[in-house]
mmJSON file of the N, C-alpha and C atoms, coordinates in Angstrom:
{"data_MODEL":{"atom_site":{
"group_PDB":["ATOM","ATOM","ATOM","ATOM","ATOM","ATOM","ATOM","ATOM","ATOM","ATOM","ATOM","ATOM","ATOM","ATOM","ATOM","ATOM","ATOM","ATOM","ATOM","ATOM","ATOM","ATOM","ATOM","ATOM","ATOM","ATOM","ATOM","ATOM","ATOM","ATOM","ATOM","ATOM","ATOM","ATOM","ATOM","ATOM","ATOM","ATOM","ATOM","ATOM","ATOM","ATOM","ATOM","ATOM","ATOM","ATOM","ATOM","ATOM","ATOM","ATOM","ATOM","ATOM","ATOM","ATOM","ATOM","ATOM","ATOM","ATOM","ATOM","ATOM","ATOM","ATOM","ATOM","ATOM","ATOM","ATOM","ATOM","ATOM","ATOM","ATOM","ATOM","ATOM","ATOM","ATOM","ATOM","ATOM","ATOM","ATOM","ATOM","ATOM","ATOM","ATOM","ATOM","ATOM","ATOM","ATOM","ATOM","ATOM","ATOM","ATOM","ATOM","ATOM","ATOM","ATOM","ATOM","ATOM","ATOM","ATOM","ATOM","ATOM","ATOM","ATOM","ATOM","ATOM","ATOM","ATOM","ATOM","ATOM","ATOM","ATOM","ATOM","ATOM","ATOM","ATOM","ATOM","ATOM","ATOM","ATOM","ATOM","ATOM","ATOM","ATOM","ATOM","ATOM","ATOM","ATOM","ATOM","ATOM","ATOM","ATOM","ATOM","ATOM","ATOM","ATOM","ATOM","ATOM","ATOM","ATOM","ATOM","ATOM","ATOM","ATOM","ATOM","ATOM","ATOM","ATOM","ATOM","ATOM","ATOM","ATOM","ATOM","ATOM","ATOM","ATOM","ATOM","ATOM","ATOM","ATOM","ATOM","ATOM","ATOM","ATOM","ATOM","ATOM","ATOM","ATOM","ATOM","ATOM","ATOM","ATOM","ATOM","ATOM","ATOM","ATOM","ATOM","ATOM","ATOM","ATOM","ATOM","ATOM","ATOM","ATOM","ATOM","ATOM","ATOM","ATOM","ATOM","ATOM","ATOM","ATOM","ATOM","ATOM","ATOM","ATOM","ATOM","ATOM","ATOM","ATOM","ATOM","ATOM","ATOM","ATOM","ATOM","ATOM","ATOM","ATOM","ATOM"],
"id":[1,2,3,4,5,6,7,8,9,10,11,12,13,14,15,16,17,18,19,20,21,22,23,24,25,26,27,28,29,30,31,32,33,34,35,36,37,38,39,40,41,42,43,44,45,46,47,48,49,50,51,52,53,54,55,56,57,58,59,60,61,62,63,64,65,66,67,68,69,70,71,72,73,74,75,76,77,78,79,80,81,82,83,84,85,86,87,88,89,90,91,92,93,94,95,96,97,98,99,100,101,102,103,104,105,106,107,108,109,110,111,112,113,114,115,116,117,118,119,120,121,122,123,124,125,126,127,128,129,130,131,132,133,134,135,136,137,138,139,140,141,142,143,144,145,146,147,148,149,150,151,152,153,154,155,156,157,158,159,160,161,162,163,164,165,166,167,168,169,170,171,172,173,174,175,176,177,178,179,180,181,182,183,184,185,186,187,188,189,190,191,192,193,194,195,196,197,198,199,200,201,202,203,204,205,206,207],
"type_symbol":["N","C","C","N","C","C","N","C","C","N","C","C","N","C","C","N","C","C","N","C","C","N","C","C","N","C","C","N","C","C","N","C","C","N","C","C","N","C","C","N","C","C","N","C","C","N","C","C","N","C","C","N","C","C","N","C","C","N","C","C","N","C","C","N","C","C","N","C","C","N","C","C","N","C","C","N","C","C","N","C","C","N","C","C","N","C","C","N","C","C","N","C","C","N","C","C","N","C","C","N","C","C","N","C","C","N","C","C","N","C","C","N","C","C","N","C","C","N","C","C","N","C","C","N","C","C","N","C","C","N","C","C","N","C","C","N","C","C","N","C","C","N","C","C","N","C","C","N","C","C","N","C","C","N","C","C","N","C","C","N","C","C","N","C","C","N","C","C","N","C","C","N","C","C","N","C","C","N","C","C","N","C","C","N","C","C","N","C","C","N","C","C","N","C","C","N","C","C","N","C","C","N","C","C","N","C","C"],
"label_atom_id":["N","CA","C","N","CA","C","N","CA","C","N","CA","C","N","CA","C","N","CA","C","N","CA","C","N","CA","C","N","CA","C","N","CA","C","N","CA","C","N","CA","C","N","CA","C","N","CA","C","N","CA","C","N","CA","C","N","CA","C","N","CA","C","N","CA","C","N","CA","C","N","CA","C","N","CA","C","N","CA","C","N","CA","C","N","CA","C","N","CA","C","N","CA","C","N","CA","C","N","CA","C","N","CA","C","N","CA","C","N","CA","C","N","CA","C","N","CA","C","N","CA","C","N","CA","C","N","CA","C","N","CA","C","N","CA","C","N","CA","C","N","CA","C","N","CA","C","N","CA","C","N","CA","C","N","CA","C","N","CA","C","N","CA","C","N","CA","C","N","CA","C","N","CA","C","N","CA","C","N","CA","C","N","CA","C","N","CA","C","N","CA","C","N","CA","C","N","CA","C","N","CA","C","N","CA","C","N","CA","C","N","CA","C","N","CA","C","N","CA","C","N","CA","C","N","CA","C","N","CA","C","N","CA","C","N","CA","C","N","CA","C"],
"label_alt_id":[null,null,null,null,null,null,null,null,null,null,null,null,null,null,null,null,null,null,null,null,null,null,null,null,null,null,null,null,null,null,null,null,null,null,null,null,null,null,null,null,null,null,null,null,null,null,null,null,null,null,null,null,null,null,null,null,null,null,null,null,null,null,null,null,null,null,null,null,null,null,null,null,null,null,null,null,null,null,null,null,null,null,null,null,null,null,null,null,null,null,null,null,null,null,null,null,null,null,null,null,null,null,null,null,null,null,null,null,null,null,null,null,null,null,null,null,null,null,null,null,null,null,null,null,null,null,null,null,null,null,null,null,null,null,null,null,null,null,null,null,null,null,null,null,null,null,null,null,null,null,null,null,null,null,null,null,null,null,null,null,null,null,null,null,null,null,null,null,null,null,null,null,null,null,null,null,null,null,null,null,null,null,null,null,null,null,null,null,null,null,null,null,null,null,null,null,null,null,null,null,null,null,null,null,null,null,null],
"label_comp_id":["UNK","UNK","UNK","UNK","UNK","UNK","UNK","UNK","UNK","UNK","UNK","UNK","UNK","UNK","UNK","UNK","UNK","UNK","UNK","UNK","UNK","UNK","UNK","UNK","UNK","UNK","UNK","UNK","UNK","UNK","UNK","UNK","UNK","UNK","UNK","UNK","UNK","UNK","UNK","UNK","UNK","UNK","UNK","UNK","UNK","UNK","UNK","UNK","UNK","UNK","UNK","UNK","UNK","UNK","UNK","UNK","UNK","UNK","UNK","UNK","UNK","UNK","UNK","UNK","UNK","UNK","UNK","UNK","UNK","UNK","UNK","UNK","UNK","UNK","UNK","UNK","UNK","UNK","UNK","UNK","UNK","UNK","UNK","UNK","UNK","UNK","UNK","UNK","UNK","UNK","UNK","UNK","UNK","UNK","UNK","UNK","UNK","UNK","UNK","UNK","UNK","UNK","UNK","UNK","UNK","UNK","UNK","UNK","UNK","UNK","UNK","UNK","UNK","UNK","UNK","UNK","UNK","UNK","UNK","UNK","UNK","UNK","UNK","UNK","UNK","UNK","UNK","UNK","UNK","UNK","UNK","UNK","UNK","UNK","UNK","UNK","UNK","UNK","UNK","UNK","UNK","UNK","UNK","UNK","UNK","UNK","UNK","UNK","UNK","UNK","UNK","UNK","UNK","UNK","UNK","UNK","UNK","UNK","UNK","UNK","UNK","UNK","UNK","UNK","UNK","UNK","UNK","UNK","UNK","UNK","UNK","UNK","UNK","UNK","UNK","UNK","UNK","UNK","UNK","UNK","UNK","UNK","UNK","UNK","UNK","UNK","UNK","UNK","UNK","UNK","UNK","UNK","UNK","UNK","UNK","UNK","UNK","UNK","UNK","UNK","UNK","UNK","UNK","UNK","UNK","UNK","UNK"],
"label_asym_id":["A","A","A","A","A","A","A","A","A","A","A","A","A","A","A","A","A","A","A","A","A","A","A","A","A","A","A","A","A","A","A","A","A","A","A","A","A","A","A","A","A","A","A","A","A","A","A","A","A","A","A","A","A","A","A","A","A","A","A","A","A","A","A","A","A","A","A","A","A","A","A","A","A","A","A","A","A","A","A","A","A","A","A","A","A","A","A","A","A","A","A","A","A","A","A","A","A","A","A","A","A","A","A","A","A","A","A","A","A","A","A","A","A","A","A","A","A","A","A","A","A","A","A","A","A","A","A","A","A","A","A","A","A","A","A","A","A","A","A","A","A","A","A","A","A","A","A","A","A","A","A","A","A","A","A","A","A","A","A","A","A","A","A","A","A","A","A","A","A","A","A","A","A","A","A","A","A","A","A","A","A","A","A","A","A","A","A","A","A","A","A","A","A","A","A","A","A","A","A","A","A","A","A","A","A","A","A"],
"label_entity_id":["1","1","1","1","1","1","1","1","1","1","1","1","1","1","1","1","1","1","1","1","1","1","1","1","1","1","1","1","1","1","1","1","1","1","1","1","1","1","1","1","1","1","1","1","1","1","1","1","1","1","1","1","1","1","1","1","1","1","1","1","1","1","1","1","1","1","1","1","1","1","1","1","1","1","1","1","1","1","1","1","1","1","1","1","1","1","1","1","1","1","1","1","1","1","1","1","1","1","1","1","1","1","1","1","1","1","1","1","1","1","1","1","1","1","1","1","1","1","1","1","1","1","1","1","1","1","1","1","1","1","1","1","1","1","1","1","1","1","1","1","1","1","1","1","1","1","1","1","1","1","1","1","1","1","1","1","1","1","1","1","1","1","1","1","1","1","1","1","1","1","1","1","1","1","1","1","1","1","1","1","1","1","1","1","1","1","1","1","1","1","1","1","1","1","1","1","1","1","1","1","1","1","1","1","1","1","1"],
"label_seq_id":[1,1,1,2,2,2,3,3,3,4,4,4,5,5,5,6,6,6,7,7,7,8,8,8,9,9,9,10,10,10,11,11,11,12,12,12,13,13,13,14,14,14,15,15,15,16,16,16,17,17,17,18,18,18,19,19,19,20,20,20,21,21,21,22,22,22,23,23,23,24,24,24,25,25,25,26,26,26,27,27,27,28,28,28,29,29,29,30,30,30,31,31,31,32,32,32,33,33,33,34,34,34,35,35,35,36,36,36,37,37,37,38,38,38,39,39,39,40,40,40,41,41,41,42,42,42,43,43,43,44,44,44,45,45,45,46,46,46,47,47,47,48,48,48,49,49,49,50,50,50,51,51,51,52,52,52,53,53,53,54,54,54,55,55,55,56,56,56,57,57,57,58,58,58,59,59,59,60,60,60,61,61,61,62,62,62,63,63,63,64,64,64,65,65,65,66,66,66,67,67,67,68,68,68,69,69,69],
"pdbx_PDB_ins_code":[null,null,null,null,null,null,null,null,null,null,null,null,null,null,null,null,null,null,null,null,null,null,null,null,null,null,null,null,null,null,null,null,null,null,null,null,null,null,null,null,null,null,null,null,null,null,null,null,null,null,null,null,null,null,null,null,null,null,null,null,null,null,null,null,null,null,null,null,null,null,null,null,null,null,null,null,null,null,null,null,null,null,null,null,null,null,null,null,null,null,null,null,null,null,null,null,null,null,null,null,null,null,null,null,null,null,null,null,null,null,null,null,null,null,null,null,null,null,null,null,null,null,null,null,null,null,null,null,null,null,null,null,null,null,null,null,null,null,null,null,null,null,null,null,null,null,null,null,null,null,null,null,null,null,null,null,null,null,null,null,null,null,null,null,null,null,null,null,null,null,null,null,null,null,null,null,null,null,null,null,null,null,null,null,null,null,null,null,null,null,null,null,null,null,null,null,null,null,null,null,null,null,null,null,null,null,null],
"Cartn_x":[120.202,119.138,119.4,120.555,121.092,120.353,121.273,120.423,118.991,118.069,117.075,115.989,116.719,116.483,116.635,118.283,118.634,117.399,116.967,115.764,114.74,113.785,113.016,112.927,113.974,114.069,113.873,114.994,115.08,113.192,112.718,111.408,110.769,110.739,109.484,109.736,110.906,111.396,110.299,110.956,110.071,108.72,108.277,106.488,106.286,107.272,106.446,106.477,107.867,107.275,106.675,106.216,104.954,103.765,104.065,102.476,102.506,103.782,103.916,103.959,104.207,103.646,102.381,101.915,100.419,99.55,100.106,99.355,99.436,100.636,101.434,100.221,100.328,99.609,97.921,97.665,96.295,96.325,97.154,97.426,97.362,98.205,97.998,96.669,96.025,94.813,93.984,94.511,92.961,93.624,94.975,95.145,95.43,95.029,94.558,93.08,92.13,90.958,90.62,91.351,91.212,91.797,93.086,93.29,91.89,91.358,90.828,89.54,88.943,88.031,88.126,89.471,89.716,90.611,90.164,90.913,90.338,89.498,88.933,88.69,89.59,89.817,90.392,91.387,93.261,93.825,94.072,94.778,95.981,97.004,98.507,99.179,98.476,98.433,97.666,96.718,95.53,95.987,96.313,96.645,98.146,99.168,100.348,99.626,98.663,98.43,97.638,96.572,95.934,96.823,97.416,98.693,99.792,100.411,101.82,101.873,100.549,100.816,101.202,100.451,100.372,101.719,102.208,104.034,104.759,104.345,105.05,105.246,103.84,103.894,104.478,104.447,105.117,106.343,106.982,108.543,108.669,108.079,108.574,108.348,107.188,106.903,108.022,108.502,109.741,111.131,111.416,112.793,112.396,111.0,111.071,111.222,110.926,110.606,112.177,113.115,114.428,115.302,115.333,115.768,115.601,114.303,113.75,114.175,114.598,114.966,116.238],
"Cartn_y":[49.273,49.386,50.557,50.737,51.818,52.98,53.151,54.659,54.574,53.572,54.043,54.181,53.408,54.176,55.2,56.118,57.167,57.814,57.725,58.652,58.534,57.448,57.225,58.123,58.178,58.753,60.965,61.165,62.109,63.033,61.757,62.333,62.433,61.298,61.422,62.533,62.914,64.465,65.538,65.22,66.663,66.38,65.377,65.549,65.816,65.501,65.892,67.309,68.079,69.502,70.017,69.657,69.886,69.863,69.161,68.949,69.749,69.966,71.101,72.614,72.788,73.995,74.183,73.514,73.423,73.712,73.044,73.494,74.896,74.754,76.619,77.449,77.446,78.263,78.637,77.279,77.151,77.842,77.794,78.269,79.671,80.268,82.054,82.554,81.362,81.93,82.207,81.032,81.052,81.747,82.521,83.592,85.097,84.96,86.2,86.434,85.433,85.457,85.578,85.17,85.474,87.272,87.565,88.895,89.56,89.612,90.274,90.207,89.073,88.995,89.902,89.699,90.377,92.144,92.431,93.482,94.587,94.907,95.678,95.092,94.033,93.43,93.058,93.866,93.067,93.17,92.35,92.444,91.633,92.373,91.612,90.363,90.116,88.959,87.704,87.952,86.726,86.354,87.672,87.084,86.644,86.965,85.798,84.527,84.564,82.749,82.244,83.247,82.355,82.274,83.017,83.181,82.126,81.989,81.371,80.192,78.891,77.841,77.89,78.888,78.93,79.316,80.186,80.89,79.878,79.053,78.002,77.151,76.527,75.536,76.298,77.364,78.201,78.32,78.214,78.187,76.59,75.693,74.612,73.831,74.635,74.351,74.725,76.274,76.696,75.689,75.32,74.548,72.885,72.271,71.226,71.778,72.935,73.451,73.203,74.319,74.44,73.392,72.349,70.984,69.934,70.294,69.248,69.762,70.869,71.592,72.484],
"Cartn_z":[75.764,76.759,77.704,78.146,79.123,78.57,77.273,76.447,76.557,76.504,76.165,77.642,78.766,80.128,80.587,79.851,80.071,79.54,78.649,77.637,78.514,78.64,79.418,80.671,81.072,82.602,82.394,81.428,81.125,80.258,79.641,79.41,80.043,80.826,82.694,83.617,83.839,84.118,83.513,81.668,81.303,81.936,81.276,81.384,83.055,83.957,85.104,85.274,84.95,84.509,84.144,82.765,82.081,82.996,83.638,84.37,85.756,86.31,87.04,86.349,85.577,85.232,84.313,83.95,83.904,84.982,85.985,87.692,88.352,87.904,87.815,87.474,86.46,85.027,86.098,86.508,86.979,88.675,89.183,90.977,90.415,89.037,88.929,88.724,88.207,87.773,89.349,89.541,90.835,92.017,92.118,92.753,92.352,91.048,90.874,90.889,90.837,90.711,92.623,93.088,95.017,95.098,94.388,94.567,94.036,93.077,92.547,93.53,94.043,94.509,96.322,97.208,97.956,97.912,96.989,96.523,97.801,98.172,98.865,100.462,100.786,102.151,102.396,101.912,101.962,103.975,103.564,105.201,104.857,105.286,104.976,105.609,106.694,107.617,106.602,106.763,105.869,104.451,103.924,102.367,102.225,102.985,103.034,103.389,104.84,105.025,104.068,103.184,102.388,100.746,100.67,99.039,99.296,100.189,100.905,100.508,100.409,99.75,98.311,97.74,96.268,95.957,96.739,96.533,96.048,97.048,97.534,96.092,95.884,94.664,93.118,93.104,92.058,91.832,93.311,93.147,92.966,93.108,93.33,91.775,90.599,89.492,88.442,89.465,88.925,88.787,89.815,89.99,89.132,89.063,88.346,86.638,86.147,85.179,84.083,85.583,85.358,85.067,86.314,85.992,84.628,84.52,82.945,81.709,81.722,80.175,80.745],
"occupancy":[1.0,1.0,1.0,1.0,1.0,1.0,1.0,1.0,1.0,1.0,1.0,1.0,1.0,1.0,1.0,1.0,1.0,1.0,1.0,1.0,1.0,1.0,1.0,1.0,1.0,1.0,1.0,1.0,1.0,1.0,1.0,1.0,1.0,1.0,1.0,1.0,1.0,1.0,1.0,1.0,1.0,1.0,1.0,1.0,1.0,1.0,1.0,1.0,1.0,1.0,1.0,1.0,1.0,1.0,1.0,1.0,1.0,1.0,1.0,1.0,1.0,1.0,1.0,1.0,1.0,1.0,1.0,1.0,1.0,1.0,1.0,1.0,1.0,1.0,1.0,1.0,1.0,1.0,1.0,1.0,1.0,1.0,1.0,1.0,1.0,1.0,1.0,1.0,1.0,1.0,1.0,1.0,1.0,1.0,1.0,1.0,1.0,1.0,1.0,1.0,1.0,1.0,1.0,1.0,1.0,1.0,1.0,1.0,1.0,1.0,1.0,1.0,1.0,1.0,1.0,1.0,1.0,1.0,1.0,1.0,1.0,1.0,1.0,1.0,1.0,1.0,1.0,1.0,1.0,1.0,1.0,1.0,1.0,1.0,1.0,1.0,1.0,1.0,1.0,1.0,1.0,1.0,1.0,1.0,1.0,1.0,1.0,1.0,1.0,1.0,1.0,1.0,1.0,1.0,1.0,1.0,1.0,1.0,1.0,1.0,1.0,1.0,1.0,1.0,1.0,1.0,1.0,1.0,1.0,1.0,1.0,1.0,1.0,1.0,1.0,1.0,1.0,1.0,1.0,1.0,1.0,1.0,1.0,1.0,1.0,1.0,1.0,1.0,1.0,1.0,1.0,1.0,1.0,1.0,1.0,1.0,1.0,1.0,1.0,1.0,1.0,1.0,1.0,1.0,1.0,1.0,1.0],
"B_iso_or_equiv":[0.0,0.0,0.0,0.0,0.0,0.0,0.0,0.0,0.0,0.0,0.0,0.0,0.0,0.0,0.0,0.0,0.0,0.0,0.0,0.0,0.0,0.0,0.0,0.0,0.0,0.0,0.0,0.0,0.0,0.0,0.0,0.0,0.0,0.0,0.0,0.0,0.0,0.0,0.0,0.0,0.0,0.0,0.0,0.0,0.0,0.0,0.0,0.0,0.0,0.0,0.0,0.0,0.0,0.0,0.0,0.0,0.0,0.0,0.0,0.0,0.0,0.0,0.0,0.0,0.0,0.0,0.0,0.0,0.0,0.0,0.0,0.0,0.0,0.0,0.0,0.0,0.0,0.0,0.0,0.0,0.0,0.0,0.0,0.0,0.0,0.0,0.0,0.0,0.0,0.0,0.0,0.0,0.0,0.0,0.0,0.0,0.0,0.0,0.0,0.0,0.0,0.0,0.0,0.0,0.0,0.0,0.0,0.0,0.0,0.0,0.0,0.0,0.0,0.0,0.0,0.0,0.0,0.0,0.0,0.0,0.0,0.0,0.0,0.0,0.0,0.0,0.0,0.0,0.0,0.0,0.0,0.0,0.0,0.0,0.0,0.0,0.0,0.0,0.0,0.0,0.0,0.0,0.0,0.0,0.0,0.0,0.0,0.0,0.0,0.0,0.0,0.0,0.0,0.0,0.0,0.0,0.0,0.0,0.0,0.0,0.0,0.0,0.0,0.0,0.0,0.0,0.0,0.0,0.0,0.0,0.0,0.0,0.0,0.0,0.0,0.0,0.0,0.0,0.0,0.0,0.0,0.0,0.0,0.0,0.0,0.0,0.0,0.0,0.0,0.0,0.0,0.0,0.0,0.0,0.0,0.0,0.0,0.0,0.0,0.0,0.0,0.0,0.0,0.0,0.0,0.0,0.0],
"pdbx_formal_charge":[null,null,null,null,null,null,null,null,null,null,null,null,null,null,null,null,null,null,null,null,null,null,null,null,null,null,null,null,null,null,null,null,null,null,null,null,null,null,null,null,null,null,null,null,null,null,null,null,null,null,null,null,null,null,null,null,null,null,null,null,null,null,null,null,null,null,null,null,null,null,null,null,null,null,null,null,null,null,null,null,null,null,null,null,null,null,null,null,null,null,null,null,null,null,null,null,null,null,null,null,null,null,null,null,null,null,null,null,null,null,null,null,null,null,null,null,null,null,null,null,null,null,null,null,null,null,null,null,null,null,null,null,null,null,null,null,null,null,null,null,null,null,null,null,null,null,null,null,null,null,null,null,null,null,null,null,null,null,null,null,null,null,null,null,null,null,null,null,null,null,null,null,null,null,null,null,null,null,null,null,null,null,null,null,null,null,null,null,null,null,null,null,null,null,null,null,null,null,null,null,null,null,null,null,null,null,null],
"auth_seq_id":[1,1,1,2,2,2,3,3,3,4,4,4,5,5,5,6,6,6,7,7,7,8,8,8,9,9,9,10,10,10,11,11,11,12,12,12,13,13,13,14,14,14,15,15,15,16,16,16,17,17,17,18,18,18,19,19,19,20,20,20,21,21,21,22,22,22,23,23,23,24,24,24,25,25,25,26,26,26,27,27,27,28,28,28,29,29,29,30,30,30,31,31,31,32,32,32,33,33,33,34,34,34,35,35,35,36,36,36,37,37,37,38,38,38,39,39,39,40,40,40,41,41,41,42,42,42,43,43,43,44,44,44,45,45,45,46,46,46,47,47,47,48,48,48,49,49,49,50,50,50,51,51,51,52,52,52,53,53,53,54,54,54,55,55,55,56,56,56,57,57,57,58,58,58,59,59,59,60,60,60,61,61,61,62,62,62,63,63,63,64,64,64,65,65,65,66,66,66,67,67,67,68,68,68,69,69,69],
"auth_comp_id":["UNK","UNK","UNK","UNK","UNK","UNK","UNK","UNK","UNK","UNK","UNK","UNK","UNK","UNK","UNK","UNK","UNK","UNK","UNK","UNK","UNK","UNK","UNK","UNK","UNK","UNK","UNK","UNK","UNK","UNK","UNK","UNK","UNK","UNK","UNK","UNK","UNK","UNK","UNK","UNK","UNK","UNK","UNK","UNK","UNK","UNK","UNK","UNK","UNK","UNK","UNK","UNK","UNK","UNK","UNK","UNK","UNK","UNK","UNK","UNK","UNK","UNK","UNK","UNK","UNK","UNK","UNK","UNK","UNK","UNK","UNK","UNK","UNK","UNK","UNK","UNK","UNK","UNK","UNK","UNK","UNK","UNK","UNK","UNK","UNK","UNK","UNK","UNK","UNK","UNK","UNK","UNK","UNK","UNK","UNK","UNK","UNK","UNK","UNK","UNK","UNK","UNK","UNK","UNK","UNK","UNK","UNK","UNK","UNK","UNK","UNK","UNK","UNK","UNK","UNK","UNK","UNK","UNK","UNK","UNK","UNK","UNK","UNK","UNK","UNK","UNK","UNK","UNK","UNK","UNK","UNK","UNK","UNK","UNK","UNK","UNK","UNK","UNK","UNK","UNK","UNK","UNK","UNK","UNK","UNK","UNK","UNK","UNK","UNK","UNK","UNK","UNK","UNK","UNK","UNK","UNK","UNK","UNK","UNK","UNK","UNK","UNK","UNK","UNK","UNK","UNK","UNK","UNK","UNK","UNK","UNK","UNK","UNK","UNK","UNK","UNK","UNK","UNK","UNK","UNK","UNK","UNK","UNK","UNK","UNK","UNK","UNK","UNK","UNK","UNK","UNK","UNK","UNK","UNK","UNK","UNK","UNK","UNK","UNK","UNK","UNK","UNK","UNK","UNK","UNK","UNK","UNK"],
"auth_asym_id":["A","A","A","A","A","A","A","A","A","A","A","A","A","A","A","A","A","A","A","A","A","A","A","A","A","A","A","A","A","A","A","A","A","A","A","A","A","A","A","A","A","A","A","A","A","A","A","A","A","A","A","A","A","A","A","A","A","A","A","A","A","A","A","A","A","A","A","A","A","A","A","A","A","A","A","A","A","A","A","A","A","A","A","A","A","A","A","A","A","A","A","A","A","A","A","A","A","A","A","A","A","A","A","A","A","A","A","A","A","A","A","A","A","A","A","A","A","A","A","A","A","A","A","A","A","A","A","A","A","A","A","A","A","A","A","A","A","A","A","A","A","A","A","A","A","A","A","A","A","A","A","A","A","A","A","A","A","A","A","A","A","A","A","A","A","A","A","A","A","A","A","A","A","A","A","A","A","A","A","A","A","A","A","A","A","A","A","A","A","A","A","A","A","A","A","A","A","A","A","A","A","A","A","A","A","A","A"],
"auth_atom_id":["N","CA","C","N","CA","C","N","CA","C","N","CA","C","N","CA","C","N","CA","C","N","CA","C","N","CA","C","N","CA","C","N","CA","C","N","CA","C","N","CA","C","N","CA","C","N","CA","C","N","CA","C","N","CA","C","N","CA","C","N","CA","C","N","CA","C","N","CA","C","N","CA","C","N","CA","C","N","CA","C","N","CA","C","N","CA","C","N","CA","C","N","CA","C","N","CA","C","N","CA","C","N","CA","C","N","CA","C","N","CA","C","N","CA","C","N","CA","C","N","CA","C","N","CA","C","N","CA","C","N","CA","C","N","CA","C","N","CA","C","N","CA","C","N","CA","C","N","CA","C","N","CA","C","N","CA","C","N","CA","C","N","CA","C","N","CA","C","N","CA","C","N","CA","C","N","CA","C","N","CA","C","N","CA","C","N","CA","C","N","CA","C","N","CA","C","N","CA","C","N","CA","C","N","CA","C","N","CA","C","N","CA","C","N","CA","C","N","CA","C","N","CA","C","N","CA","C","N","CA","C","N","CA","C","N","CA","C","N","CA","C"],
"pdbx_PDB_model_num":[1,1,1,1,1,1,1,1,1,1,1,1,1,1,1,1,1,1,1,1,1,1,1,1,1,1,1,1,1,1,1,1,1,1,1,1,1,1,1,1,1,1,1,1,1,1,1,1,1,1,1,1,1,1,1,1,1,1,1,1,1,1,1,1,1,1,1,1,1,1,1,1,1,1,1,1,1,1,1,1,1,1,1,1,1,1,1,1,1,1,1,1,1,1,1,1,1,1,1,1,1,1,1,1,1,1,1,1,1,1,1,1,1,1,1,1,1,1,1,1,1,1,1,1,1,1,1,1,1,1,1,1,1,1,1,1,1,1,1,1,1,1,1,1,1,1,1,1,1,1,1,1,1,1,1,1,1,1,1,1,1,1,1,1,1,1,1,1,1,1,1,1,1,1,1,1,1,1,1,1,1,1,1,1,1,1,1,1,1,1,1,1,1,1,1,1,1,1,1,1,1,1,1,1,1,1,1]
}}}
């Protein structure tokens, strides 16, 4: 039984990666689709506060990514 909790546990890991970088995948899209759309009203102030969450969840898709595999 141990082993097959160990497994259990170790797969719920991956898949939550999986599903964090799936979200990943989807935050690049929809901030490149904001770069692209503010390309011609960049202000370096605004687009850290409006990019900075997304940074954020990218590194954090990163480190569950790393951990699971």
């Amino acid at each position: 039984m141990r082993k097959c909790s160990a497994d259990k546990s170790r797969i719920d890991l991956q898949l939550k990666a999986i599903e964090d970088y799936q979200k990943a995948l989807e935050t690049i899209a929809g901030t490149h689709k904001k770069l692209d759309e503010e390309r011609e009203h960049w202000n370096a102030k605004r687009l850290s506060k409006d990019l900075g969450p997304a940074i954020v969840s990218l590194g954090n898709a990163a480190v569950s990514v790393n951990k699971a595999f």
